[in-house]
C-alpha positions as CSV (number, residue, x, y, z in Angstrom):
1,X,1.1,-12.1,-26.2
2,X,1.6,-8.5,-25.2
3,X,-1.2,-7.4,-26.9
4,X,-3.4,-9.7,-25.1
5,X,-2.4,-8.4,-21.8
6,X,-2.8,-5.2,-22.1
7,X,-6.2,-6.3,-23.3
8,X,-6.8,-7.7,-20.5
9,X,-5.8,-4.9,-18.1
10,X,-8.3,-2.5,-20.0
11,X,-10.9,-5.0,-19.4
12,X,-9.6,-5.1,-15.5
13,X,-10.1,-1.1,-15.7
14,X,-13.4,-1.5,-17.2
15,X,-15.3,-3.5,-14.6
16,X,-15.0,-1.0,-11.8
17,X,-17.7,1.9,-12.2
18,X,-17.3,3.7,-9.2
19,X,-14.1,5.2,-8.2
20,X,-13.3,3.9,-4.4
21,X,-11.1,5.9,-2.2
22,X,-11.0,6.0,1.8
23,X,-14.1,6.1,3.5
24,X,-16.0,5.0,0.5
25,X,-15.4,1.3,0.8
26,X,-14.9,-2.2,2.9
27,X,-11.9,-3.8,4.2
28,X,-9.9,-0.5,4.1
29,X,-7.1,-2.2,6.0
30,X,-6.1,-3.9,2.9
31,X,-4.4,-0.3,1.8
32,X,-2.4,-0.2,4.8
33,X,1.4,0.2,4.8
34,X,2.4,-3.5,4.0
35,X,6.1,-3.0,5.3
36,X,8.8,-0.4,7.0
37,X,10.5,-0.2,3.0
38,X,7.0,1.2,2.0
39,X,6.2,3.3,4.9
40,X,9.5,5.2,4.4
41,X,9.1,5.1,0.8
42,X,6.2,7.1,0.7
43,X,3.7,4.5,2.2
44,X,3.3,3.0,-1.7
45,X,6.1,2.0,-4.0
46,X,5.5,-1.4,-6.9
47,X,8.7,-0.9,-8.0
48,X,11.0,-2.9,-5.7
49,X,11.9,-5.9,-7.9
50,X,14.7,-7.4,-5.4
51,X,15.1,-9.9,-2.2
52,X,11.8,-7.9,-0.5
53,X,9.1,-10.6,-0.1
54,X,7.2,-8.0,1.6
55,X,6.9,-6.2,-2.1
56,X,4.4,-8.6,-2.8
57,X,1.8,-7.7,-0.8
58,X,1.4,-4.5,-3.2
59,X,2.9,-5.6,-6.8
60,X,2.3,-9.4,-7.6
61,X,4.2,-8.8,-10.6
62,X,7.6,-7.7,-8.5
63,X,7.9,-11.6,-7.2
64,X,10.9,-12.9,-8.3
65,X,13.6,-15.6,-7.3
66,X,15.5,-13.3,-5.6
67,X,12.4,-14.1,-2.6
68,X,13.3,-17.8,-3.0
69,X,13.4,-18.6,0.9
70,X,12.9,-15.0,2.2
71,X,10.9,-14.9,5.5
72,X,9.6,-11.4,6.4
73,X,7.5,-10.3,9.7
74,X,6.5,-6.6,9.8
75,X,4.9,-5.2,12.8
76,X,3.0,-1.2,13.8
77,X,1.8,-0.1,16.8
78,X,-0.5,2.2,14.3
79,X,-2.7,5.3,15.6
80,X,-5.4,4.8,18.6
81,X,-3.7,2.1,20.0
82,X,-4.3,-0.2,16.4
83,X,-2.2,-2.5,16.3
84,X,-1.5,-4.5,12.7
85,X,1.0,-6.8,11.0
86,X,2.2,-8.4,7.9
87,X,3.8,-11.7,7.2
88,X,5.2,-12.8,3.7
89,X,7.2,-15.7,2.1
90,X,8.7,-16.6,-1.1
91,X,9.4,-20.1,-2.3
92,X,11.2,-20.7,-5.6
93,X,10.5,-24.3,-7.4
94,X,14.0,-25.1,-8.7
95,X,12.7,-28.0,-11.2
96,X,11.0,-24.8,-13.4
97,X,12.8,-21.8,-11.7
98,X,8.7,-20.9,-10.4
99,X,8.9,-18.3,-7.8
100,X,5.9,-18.6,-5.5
101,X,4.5,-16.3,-2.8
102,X,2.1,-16.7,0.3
103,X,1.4,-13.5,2.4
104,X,-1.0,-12.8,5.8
105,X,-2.0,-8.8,6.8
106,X,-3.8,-8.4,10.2
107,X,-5.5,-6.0,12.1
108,X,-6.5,-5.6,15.5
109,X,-8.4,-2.3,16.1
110,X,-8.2,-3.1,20.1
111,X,-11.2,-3.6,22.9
112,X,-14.2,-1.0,22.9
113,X,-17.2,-0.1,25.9
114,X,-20.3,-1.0,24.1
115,X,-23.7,0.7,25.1
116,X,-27.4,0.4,23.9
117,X,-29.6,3.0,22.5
118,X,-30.5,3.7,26.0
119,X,-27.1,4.2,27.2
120,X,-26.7,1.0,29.3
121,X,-23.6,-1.2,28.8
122,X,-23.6,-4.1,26.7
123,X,-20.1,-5.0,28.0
124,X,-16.6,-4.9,26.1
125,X,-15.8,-5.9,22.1
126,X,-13.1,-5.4,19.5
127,X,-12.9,-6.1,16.0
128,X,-9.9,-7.5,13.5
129,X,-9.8,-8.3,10.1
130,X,-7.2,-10.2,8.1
131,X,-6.3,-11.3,4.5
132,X,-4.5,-14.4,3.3
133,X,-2.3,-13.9,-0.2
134,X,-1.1,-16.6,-2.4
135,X,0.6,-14.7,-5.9
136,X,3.1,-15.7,-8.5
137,X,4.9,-14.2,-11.5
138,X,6.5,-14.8,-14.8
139,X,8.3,-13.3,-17.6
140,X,6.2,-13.0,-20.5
141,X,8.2,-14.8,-23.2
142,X,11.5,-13.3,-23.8
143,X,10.4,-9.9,-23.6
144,X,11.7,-7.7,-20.7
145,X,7.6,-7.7,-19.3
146,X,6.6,-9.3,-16.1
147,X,3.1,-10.6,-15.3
148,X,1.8,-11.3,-11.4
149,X,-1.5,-12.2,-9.8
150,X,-2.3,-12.6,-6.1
151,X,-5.4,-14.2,-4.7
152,X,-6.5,-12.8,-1.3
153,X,-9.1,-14.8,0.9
154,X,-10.2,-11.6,3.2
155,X,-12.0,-12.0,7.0
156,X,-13.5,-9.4,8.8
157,X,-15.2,-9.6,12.7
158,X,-16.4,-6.4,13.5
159,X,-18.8,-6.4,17.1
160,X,-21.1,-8.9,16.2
161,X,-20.7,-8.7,12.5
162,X,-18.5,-11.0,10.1
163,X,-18.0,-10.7,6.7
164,X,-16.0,-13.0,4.4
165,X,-14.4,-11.5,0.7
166,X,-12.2,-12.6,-2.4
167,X,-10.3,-10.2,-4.5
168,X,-7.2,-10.2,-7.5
169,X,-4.2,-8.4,-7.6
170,X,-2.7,-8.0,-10.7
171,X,0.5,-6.2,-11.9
172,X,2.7,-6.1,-15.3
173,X,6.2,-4.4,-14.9
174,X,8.6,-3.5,-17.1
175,X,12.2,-3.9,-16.4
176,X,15.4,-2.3,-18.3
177,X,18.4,-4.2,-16.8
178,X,20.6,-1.7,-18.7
179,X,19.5,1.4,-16.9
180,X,18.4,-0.5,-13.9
181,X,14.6,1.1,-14.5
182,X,11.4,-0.4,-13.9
183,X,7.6,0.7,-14.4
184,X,4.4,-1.1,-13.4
185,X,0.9,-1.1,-13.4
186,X,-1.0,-2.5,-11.1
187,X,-5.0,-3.0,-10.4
188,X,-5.2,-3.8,-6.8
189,X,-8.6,-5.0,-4.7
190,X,-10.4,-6.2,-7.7
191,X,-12.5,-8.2,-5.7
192,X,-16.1,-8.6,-3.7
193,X,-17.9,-9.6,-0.5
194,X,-18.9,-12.9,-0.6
195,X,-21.1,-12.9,2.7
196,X,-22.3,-9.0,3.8
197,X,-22.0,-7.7,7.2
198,X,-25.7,-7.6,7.6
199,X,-26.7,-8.1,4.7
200,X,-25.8,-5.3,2.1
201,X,-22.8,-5.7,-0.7
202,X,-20.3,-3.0,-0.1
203,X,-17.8,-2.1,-2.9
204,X,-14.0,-3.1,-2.2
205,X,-10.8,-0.6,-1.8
206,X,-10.3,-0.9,-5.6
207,X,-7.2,1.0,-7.3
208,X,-5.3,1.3,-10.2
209,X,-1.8,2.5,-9.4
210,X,1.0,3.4,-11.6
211,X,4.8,3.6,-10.5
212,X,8.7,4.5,-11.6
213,X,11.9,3.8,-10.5
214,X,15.6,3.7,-11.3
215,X,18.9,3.6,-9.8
216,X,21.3,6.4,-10.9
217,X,24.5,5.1,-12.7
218,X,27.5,6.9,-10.7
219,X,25.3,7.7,-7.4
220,X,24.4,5.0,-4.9
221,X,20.4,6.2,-5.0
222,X,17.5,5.1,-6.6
223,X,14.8,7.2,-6.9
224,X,10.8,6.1,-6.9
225,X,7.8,8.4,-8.7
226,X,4.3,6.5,-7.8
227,X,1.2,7.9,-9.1
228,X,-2.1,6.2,-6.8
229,X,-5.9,5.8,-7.3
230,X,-5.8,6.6,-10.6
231,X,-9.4,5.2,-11.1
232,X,-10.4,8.0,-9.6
233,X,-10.5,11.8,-10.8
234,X,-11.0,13.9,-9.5
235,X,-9.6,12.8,-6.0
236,X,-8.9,16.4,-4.0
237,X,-11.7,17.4,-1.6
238,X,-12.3,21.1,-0.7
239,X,-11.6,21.0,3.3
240,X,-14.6,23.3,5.6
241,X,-11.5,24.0,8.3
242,X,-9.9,26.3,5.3
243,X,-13.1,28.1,4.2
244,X,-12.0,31.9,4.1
245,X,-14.2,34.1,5.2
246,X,-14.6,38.3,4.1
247,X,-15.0,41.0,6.2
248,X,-18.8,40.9,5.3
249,X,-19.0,37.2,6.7
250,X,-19.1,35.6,3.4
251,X,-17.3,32.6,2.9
252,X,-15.1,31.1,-0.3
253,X,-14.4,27.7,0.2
254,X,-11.3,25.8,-0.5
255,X,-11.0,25.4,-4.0
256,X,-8.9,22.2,-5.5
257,X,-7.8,23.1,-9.2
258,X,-5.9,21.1,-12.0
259,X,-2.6,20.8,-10.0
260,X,-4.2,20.3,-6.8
261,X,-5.7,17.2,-8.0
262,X,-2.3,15.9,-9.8
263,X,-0.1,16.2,-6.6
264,X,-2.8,14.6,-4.6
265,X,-2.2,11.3,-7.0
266,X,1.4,11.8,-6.1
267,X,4.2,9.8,-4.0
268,X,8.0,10.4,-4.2
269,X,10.6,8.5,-2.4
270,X,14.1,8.3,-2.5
271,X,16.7,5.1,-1.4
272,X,20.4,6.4,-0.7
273,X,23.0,2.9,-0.8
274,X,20.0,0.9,-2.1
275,X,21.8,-1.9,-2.1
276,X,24.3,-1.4,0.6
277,X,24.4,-3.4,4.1
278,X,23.2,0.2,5.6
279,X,21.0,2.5,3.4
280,X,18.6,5.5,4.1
281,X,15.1,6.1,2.4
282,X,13.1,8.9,2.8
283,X,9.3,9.8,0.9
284,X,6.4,12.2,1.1
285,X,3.1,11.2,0.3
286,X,1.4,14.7,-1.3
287,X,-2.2,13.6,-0.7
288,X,-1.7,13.2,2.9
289,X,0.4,16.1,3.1
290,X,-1.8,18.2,1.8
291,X,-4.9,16.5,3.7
292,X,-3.4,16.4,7.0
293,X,-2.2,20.1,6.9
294,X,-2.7,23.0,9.3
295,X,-3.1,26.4,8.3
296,X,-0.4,28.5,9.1
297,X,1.3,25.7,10.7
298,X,4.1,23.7,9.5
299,X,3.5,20.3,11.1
300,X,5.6,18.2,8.3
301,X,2.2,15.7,7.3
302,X,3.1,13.2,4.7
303,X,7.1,13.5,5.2
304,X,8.5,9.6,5.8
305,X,12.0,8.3,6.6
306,X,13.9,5.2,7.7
307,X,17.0,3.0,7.5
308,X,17.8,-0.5,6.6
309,X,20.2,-2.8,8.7
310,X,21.8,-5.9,7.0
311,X,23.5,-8.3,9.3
312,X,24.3,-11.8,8.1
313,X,21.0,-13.2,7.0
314,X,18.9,-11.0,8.5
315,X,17.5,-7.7,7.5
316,X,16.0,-4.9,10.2
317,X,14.3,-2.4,9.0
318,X,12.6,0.9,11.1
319,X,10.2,3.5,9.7
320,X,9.1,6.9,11.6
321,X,5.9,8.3,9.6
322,X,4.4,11.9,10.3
323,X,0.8,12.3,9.9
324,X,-0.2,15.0,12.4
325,X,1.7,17.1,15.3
326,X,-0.2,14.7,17.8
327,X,0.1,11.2,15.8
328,X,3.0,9.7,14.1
329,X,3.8,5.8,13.6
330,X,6.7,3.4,13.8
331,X,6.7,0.6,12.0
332,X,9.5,-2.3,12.3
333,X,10.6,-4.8,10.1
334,X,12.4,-8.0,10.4
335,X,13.3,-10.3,6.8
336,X,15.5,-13.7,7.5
337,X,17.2,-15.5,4.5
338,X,16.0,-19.2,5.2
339,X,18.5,-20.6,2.3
């Protein structure tokens, strides 16, 4: 049986032939931050196999009955005035212990002045876009392997253009009980437009993603290593603003070796009383650290951190995210234990 899936997942691999990162591709809001956990985490961790519904969104293969009538609303007021939002539930059927998962994400990118090619106002518009998920997982025999797949139903409204997609999540994760470790893969966005914008097929945020995690023995902390976009090599991009220029006026641009390219791939994050009432988690995100950098300026891009609040049957979480010296984002977080 294992050998069949990881057949499968090679064939997953296989059937994307160009290597989509920001910018290059439709629907981007589908790789936004799907909770506060994440944001702080890093903005990507696949690893949380727990009570977060919200985990889902990412990692079909992290649902699990610990989601069984968890309830969680996540909320961003995200740069230039964006607003977006996730919503996620997890229902366990007790007849065949069947763990079930339904998830919304929603953007609203706000109201915009609208002008001809002549300059003359064609009034006000905005534009949103959402995605509907419906996922499950299961153990994979006896083994210590988990297998998840999510379905997402994907609208966009842009102006006066609509589009309308389908794409697959898919994750298998590993989990050692013993050492309280887990390792995933996960092929995310697999997917395609199924009606155009105006009327020409654009590629979907594809990604294969890789990620570790573990919580230490005698130390209330577990630790997360993700590795992103791994369809894609290599993904650093030299940046004009840190061209040097000589004495004679000539100019060496940024060059983006070996290294450059690994940490870009990057994300570490770090939980401190995971599972306590009260815990602390803190990331940094290396590709937007080192994209979002100034020279000669320490402005602390890609560093993340936030706590979790557990009172009663309901979980608050807060997230404070550094991009840039002029733009930063909070993200909030409520979960509610329906049982």
């Amino acid at each position: 049986m294992l050998k069949n899936i990881t057949t499968l997942f090679c064939l997953l691999l296989g059937l994307s032939a160009i290597a989509q990162v920001g910018g290059e591709s439709t629907y981007q809001f589908l790789n936004l931050i799907s909770s506060p956990r994440q944001a702080a985490l890093g903005g990507k961790v696949f690893t949380n196999l727990d009570y977060d519904v919200s985990q889902a969104l990412t990692n079909p293969s992290a649902i699990n009955d610990e989601m069984d009538n968890q309830l969680a609303l996540n909320y961003s007021s995200y740069l230039g005035g964006i607003s977006y939002g996730t919503a996620a539930y997890g229902y366990t059927w007790d007849r065949r212990t069947l763990t079930f998962f339904g998830g919304v994400t929603y953007i609203n990118y706000g109201s915009f002045d609208g002008y001809d090619e002549q300059g003359n106002s064609t009034g006000s518009f905005s534009g949103n876009e959402a995605a509907i998920s419906f996922g499950h997982s299961r153990q994979i025999g006896y083994s210590d392997f988990y297998l998840g797949g999510t379905i997402k139903l994907i609208t966009s409204k842009l102006e006066q253009y609509n589009s309308f997609g389908a794409a697959l999540d898919a994750g298998l994760m590993y989990v050692n009980e013993d050492i309280e470790f887990q390792a995933t893969l996960v092929v995310r966005n697999l997917g395609l437009q199924i009606t155009t914008y105006a009327g020409q097929n654009e590629p979907l945020p594809f990604e294969v993603a890789f990620g570790m995690s573990q919580t230490l023995e005698n130390v209330p902390l577990r630790w997360h290593l993700t590795f992103e976009n791994l369809q894609k090599w290599p993904i650093g991009v030299s940046n004009p603003a840190r061209a040097e220029t000589d004495l004679e006026g000539n100019q060496t641009q940024e060059k983006v070796g070996f290294f450059g390219n690994v940490i870009r791939h990057t994300i570490v994050g770090a939980e401190i009383f995971p599972e306590g009432a009260f815990n602390i988690r803190v990331g940094y995100n290396f590709r937007k650290g080192e994209e979002l950098r100034i020279v000669d300026q320490r402005n602390f891009s890609g560093i993340s951190a936030g706590i979790g609040l557990k009172l009663n049957k309901f979980r608050f979480s807060f997230t404070h995210v550094r991009y840039t010296s002029a733009s930063n984002a909070n993200f909030f977080g409520m979960q509610l234990d329906l049982r």
